[in-house]
C-alpha positions in Angstrom: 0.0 0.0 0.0 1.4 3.6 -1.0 1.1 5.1 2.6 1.1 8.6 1.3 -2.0 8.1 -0.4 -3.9 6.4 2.0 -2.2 9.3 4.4 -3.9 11.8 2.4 -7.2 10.2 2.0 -8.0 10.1 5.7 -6.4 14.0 5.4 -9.2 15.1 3.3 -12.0 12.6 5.1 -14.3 14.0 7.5 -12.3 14.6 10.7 -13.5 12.7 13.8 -12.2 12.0 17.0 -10.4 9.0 15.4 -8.6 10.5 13.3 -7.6 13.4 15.2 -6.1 10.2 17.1 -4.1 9.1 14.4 -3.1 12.7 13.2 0.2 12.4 14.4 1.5 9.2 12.8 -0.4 10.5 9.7 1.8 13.8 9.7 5.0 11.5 10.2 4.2 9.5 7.0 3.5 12.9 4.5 6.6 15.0 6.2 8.7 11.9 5.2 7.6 11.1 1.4 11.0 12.2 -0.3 8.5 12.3 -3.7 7.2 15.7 -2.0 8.9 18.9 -1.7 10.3 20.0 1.5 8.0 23.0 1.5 5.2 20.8 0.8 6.2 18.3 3.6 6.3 21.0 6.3 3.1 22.5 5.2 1.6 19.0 5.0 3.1 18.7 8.3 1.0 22.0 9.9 -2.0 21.1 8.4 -2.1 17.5 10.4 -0.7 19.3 13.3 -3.8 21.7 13.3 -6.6 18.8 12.4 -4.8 16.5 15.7 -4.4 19.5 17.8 -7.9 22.0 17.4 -10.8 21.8 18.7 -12.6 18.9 17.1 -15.9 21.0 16.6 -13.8 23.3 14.3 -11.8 21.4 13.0 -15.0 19.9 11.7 -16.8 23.3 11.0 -13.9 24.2 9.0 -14.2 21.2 7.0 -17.7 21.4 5.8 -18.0 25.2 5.0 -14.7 24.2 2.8 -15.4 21.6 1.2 -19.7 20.2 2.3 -20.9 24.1 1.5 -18.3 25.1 -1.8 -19.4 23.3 -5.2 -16.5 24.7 -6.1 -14.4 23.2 -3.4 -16.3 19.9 -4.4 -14.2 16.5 -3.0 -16.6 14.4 -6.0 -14.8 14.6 -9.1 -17.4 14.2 -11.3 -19.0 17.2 -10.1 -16.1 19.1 -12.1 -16.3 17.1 -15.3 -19.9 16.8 -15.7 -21.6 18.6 -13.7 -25.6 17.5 -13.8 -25.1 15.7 -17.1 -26.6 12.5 -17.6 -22.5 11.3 -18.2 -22.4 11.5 -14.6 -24.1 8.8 -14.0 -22.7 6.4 -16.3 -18.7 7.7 -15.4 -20.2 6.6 -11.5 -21.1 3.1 -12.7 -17.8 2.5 -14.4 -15.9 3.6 -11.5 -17.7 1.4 -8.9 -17.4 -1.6 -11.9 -13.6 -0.7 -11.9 -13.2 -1.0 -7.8 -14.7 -4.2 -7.9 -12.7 -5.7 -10.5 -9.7 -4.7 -8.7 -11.7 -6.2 -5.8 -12.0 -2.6 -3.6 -15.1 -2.3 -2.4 -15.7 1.0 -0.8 -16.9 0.9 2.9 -18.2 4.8 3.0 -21.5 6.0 2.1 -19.5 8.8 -0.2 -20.0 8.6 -4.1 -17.3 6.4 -5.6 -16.2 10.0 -7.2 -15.6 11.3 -3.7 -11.4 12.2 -3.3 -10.8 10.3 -0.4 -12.4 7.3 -2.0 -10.6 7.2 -5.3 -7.4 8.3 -3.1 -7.6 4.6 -0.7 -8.2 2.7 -3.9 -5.6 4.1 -5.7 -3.2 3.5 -2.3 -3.3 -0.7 -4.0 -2.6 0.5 -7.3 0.9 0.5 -9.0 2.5 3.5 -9.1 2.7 4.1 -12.8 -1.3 3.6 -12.9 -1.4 5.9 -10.0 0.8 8.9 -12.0 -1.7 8.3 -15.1 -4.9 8.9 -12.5 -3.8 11.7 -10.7 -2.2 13.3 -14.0 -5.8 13.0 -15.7 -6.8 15.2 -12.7 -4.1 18.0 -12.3 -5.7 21.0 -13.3 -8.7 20.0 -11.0 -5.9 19.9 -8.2 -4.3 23.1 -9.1 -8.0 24.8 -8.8 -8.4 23.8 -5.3 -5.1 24.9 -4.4 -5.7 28.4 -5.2 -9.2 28.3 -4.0 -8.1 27.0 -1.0 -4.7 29.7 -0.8 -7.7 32.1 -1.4 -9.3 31.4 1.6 -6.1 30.9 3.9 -6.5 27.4 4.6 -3.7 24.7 5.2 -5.8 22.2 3.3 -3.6 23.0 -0.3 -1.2 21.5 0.4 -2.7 18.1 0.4 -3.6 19.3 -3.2 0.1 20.5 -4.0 1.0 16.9 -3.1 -1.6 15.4 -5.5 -0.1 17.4 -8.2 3.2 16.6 -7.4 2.6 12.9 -6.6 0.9 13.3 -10.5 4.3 14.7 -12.3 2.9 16.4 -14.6 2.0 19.9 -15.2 -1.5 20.5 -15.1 -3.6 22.1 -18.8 -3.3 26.0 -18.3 -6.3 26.9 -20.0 -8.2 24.0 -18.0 -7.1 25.2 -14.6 -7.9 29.0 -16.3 -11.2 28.0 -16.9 -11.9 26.6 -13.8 -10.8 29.4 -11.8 -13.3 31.6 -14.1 -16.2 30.4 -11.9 -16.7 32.9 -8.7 -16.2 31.0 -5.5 -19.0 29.7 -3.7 -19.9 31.6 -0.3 -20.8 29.2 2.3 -22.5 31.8 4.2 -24.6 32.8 1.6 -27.3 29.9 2.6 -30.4 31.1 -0.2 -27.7 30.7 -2.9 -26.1 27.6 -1.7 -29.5 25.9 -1.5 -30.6 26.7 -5.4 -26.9 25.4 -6.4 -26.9 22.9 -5.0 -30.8 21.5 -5.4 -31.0 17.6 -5.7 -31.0 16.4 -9.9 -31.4 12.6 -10.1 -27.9 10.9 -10.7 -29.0 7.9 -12.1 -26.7 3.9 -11.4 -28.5 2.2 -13.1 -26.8 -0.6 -16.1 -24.8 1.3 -18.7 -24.5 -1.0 -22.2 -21.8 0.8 -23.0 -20.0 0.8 -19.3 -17.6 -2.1 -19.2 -14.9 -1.6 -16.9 -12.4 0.4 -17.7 -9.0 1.4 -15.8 -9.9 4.3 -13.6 -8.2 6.7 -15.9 -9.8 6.2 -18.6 -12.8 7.5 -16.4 -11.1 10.6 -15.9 -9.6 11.4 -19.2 -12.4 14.0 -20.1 -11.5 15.8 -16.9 -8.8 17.9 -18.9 -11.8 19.9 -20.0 -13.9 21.5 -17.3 -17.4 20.9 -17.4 -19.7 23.6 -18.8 -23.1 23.6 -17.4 -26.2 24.8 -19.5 -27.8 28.0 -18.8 -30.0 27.6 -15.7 -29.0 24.3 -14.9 -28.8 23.1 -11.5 -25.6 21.0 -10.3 -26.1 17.5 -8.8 -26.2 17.1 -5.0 -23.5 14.5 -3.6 
């Protein structure tokens, strides 16, 4: 198991008294990763000092204005690919056909889309099938870096390892585009409810589905979704 991976998945999980628990060992294994940069491994480093050491109730209010109340700060992939598109729901069978080929079966309630998730299955992956993954997804991990640089929180540079873990240099114009959309405001309840209004993501059988390596999933997510006018964005 890559224990940098699985490191960063609990990172970006909901924090709970558990893993506050297990913060510290969790901080060891990211400040040691010599794939990282030092200035990465330090600031991953502070930000599992902070989760083990605050306050549990806001460490976990922090979370979810961040990432629960921000489409934009979305932890389901697909959200940033398809948006409410009927691919959506197809890409989410494919991806749960692919875990249980490679005989991961998610024990979460999250959508198999959700970081974390994708992040513990691709801990059992080879490396090289890892890079290809995480590559098809740089410029989504650039956006919530700056997003999250934007709104002074320590949480970038679990994204800044992603990228780097990648090794590749995330699509300009896809990160650009991206970026284009305002950020959310998590306080801004009225607006956060009509954005984020439940559409039907349908799981049903998908004829054309298979199952396909996990980056082949991704591959469309060098081009950022663009949502018709009007159109409301799935709920997770």
């Amino acid at each position: 198991m890559d224990r940098t991976l699985k490191a960063l998945s609990l990172t970006l999980s909901y924090p709970t008294a558990e893993l506050q628990d297990v913060m510290p060992e969790i901080g060891v294994v990211l400040a040691s990763d010599p794939r990282l940069t030092p200035a990465t491994r330090l600031a991953l480093q502070q930000l599992a000092n902070d989760m083990g050491q605050g306050d549990l109730f806001d460490v976990q209010e922090s979370y979810v204005m961040l990432f629960d109340r921000s489409r934009t700060l979305s932890l389901n992939l697909f959200e940033h690919v398809h948006g409410e598109s009927r691919d959506r729901g197809g890409a989410m069978v494919s991806l749960i056909e692919t875990y249980r080929a490679a005989g991961f079966e998610p024990a979460t309630t999250e959508l198999p889309d959700h970081l974390p998730v994708l992040l513990e299955f691709l801990s059992t992956r080879p490396f090289a099938e890892v890079q290809e993954t995480l590559a098809d997804a740089a410029h989504i991990f650039d956006a919530l870096a700056t997003r999250l640089v934007r709104r002074t929180s320590r949480y970038d540079a679990a994204f800044a390892a992603l990228s780097q873990l990648a090794g590749a240099e995330a699509d300009v114009e896809a990160v650009a585009g991206m970026l284009a959309e305002a950020d959310d405001d998590p306080t801004d309840l009225t607006a956060l409810d009509a954005v984020w209004e439940e559409t039907e993501v349908t799981f049903g059988p998908d004829p054309n589905a298979g199952c396909p390596q996990v980056r082949d999933l991704l591959a469309t997510m060098d081009r950022p979704a663009t949502p018709a006018p009007d159109a409301r964005l799935a709920a997770e």
